[in-house]
C-alpha positions in Angstrom: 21.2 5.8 -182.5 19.0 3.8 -185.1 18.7 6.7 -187.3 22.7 6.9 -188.2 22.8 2.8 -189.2 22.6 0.7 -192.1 21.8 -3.0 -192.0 24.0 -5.5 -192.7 24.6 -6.4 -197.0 22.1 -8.7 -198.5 25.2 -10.5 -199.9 26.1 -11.2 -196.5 22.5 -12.1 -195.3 22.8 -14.7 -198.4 26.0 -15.9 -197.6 25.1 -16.4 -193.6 21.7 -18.6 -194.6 24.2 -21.1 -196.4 26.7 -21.5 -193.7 26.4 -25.2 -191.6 24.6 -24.6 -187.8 26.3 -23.5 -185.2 29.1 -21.2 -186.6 28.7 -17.9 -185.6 26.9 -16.2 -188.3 24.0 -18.7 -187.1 24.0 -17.3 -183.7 24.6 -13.3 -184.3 21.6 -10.7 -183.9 21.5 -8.9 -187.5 20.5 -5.8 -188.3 18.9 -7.1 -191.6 16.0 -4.2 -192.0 16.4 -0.4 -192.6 15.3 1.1 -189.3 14.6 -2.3 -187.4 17.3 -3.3 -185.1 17.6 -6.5 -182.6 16.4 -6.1 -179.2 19.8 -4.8 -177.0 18.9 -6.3 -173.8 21.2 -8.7 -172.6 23.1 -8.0 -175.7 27.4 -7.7 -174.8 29.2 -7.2 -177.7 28.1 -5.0 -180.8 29.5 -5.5 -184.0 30.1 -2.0 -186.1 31.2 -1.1 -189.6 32.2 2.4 -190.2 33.0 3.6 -193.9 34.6 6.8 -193.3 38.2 6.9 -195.1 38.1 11.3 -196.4 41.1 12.0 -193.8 43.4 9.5 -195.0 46.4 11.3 -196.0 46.2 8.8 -199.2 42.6 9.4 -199.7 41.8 8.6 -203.8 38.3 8.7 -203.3 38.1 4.8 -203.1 35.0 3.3 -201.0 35.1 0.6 -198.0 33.6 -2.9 -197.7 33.5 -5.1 -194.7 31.4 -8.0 -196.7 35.1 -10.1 -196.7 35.1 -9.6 -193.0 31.9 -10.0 -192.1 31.7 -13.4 -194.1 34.8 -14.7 -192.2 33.7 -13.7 -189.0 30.3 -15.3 -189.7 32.0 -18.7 -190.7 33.8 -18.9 -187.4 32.9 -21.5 -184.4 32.1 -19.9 -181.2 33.6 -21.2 -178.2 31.9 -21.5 -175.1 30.4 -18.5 -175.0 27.7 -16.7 -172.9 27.8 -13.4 -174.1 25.0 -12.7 -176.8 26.2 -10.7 -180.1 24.4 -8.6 -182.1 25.6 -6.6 -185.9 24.1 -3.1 -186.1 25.2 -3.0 -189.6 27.5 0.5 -190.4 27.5 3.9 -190.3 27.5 5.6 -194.0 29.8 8.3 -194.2 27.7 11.7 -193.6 28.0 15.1 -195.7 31.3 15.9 -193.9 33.8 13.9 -192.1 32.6 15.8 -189.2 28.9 14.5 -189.4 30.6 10.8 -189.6 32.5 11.8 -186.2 29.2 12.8 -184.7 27.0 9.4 -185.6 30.4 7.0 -184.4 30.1 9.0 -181.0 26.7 9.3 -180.6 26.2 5.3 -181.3 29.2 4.3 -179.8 28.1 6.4 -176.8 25.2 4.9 -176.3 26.6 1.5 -176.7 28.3 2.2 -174.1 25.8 3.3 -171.6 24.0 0.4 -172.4 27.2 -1.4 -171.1 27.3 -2.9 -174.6 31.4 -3.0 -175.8 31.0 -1.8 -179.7 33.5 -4.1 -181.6 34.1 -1.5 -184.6 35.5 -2.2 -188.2 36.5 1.0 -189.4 38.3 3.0 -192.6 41.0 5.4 -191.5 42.3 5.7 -188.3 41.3 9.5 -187.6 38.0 7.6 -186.5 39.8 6.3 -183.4 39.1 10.3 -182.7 35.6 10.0 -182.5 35.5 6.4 -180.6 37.6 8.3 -178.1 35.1 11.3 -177.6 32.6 8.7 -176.9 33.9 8.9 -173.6 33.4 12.1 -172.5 30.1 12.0 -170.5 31.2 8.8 -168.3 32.8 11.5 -165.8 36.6 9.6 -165.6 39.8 9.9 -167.1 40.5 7.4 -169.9 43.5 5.3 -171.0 43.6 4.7 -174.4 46.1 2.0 -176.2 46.9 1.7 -180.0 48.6 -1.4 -181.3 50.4 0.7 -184.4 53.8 0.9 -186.0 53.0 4.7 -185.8 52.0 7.0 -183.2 50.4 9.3 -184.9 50.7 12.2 -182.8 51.1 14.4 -186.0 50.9 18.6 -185.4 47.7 19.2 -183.2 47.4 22.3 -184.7 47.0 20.9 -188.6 44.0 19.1 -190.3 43.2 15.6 -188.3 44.0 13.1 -190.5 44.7 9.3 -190.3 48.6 10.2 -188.8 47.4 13.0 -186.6 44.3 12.5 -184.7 46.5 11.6 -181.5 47.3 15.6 -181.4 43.6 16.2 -181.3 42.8 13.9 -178.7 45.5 15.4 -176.8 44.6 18.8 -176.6 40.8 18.9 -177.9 38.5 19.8 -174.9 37.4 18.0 -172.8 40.5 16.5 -171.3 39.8 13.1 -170.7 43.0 11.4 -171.5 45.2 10.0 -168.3 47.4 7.5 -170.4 48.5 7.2 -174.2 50.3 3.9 -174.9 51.6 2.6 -178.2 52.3 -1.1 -178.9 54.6 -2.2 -181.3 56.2 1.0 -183.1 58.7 1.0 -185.3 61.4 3.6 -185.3 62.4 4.2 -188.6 58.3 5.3 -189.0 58.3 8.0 -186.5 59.6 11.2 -186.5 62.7 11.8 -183.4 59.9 14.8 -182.7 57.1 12.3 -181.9 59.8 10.1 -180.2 60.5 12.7 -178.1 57.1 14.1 -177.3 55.5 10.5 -176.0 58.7 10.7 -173.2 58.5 14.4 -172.5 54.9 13.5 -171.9 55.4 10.1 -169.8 53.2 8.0 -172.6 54.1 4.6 -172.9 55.6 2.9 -176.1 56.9 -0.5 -176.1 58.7 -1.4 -179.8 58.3 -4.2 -182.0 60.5 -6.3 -180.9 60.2 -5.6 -177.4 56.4 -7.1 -177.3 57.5 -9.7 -180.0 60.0 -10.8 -177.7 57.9 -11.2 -175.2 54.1 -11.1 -175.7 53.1 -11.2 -171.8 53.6 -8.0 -171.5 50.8 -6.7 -173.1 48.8 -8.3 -170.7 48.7 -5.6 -167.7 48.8 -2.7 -170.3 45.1 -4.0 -171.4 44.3 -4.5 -167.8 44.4 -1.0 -167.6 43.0 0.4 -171.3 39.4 1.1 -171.2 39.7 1.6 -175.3 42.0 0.1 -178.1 42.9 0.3 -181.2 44.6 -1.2 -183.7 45.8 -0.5 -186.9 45.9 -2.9 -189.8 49.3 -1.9 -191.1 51.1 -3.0 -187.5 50.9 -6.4 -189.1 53.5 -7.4 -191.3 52.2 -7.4 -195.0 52.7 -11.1 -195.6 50.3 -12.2 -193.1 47.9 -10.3 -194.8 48.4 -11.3 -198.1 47.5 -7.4 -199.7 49.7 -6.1 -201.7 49.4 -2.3 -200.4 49.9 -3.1 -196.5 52.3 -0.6 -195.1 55.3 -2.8 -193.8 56.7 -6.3 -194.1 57.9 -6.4 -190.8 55.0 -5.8 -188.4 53.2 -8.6 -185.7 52.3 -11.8 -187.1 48.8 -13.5 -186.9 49.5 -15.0 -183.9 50.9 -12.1 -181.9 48.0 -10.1 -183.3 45.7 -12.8 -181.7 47.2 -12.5 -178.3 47.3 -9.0 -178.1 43.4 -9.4 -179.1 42.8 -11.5 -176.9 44.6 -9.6 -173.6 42.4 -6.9 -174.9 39.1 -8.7 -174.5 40.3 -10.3 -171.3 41.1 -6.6 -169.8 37.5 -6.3 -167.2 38.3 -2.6 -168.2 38.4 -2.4 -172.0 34.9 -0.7 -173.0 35.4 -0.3 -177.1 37.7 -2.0 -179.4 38.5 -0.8 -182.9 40.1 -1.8 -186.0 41.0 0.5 -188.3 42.6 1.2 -191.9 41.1 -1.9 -193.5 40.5 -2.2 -197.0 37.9 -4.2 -199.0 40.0 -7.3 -198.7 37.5 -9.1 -201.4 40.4 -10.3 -203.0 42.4 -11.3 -200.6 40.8 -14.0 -198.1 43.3 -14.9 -195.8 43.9 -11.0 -195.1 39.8 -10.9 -194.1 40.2 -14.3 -192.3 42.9 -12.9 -190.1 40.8 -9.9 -189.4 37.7 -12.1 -188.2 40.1 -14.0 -186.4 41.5 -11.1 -184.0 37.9 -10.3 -183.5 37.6 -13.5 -182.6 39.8 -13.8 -179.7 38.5 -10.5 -178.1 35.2 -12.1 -177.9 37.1 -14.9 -176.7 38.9 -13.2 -174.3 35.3 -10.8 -172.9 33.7 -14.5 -172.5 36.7 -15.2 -170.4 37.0 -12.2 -167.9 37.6 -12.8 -164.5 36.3 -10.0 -161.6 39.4 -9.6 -159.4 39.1 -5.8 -158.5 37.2 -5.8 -155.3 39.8 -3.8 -154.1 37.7 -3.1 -150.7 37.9 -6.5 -150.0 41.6 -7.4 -148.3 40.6 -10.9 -148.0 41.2 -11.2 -151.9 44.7 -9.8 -152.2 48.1 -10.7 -150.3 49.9 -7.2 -150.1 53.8 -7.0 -150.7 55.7 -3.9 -149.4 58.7 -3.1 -150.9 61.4 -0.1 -149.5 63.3 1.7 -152.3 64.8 4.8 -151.3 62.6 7.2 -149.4 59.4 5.4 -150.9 57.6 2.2 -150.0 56.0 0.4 -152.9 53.1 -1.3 -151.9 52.1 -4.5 -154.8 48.8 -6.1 -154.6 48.5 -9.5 -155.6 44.9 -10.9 -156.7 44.5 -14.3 -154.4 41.7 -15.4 -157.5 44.0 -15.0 -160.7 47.4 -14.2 -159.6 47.5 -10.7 -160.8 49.6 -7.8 -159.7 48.7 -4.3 -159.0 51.0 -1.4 -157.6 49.8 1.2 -155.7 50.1 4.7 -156.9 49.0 7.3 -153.4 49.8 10.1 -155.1 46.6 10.1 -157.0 44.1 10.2 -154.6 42.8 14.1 -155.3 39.4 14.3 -154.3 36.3 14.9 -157.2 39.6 14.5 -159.5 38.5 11.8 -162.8 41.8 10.1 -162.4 40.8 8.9 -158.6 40.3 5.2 -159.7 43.8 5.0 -160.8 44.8 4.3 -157.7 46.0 1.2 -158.6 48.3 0.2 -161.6 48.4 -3.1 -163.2 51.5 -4.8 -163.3 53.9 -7.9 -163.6 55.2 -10.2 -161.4 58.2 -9.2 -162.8 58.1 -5.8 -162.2 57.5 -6.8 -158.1 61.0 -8.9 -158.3 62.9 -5.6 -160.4 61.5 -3.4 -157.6 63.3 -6.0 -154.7 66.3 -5.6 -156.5 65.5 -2.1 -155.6 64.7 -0.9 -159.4 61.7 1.1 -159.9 59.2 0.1 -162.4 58.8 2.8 -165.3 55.3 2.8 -165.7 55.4 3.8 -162.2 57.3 6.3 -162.1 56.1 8.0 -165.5 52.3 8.0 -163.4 53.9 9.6 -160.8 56.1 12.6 -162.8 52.5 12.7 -164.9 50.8 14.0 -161.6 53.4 16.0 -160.5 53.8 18.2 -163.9 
């Protein structure tokens, strides 16, 4: 792993030693020396910059900084934290894009086996590939959720590129995707093809205004991601203050937080990455609201609560409800209050999706299912494992 990172700028080094005590950038592991890296044990979260921006459709051979962000970041108060935090630096783009995707999943990989969640800073989405094919070795199905205007499904058959890497993670070998879910699209940026494809293949996608209207429900969608993304340009341009952001309607800086934050809170969620960000040097607040969603989803990990000792019946009260010729069975978490719904027909032995026998979801999705209405993500699971 050591061999594919460089250490954190010297500008940045500078600009940490004159920040006041106890911000952040006090506290962080650095990687500060070529080929020395902090100690990893007991280490939780991993802070990653990757460079790589070739396969954006709007390549012009322009290079990537994180210095803005890291600077922010550092200049932040923790909260009361436990979790120790280390910065590995980046990963330099290699000869070929293909060389880059090999370093971001071998070090994200073994991140990951180390139980460390890599917190990654990255140039064009396509990358979100190669955070994704970290997972291959860990033996399960995945669900993987991008907070996007876009979904970036793109022809699977084309060139991967920053609006198509979805079609690669769909039908690259191995398959290890169970769930696709996009948060906050926008219509008018999607092809009626794409639109089609995510129902034809029972993803999720909730719209823009349906999570701005009501931000909960992002909350049992992270519950059951193990990776996220998010791409810059799902934020409205005026929050970021950069004049070549994609959209001026888009989350704002708060929503963005929240959605964050449910992210680290999720006991499930193993990677989180941002992608699609620019230098930002001249545009502070843009960087600032960057370090502050990375913020929140160290906020939210410090935060996490276990609730899915599912063996143990003691911790849930269990709801059964009749609708037609099924019985939905609800779990509710006596610790946090959470709901789950059972899903039996996914129990296929030596089959990855096993654990997703239970799926996350809302309190108000238990009182829709008494007024005998079946909750979609439900029933999308279900056609999944019968097609």
């Amino acid at each position: 792993m050591i061999e594919f990172l460089s250490p954190v700028s010297k500008s940045v080094i500078a600009h940490r030693e004159v920040l006041p005590s106890g911000v952040l950038g006090k506290q962080i592991l650095i990687h500060a020396e070529k080929g020395k890296i902090p100690d990893l044990k007991d280490v939780k979260i991993a802070i990653l910059g990757i460079k790589e921006n070739r396969n954006d459709v709007d390549y012009i051979g322009t290079s990537i900084s994180f210095e803005a962000y890291r600077q922010e970041l550092y200049s932040l108060y923790p909260g009361n934290w436990s979790h120790t935090i280390v910065d590995l630096g980046n990963i330099e783009n290699g000869e070929t894009v293909e060389d880059t995707y090999f370093a971001v999943k071998t070090v994200v990989a073994a991140l990951l086996e180390k139980n460390i969640i890599p917190l990654i800073l990255g140039g064009s989405q396509d990358l979100a590939y190669a955070q994704y094919r970290a997972y291959d070795n860990i033996g399960e199905m995945v669900n993987l959720v991008n907070v996007d205007n876009k979904f970036d499904l793109g022809d699977s058959e084309a060139n991967i590129s920053n609006h198509s890497y979805m079609g690669k993670v769909i039908v690259n070998e191995p398959y290890n995707l169970f769930n696709y879910c996009t948060l906050g699209y926008q219509s008018f940026f999607n092809p009626p093809g794409e639109i089609a494809l995510m129902e034809k293949l029972y993803f999720d996608a909730y719209r823009l205004g349906e999570v701005s209207a009501d931000i909960t429900l992002v909350e049992p969608v992270m519950r059951d991601a193990d990776l996220v993304t998010l791409d810059i340009n799902a934020i409205k341009s005026s929050e970021l203050s950069y004049n070549n952001a994609a959209s001026p309607n888009g989350f704002d800086g708060r929503e963005v937080c929240a959605i964050s934050r449910y992210a680290g809170i999720s006991n499930r969620v193993r990677s989180f990455g941002i992608y699609e960000l620019k230098s930002f040097s001249d545009a502070r607040s843009g960087a600032m609201l960057v370090a502050q969603v990375l913020w929140y989803f160290i906020e939210g990990i410090n935060f996490r609560v276990a609730d899915e000792d599912f063996d143990d019946e003691s911790q849930y009260t269990t709801y059964q409800v009749p609708i037609d010729d099924d019985v939905l069975v609800f779990k509710k978490s006596n610790k946090t209050g959470r709901w789950w719904i059972e899903m039996p027909f996914i129990l296929h032995e030596n089959n990855k999706s096993k654990r997703r026998t239970l799926l996350p979801c809302t309190y108000g999705e238990y009182l829709s299912a008494c007024n005998q209405e079946v909750p979609e993500r439900w029933f999308k699971a279900r056609r999944k494992n019968e097609v």
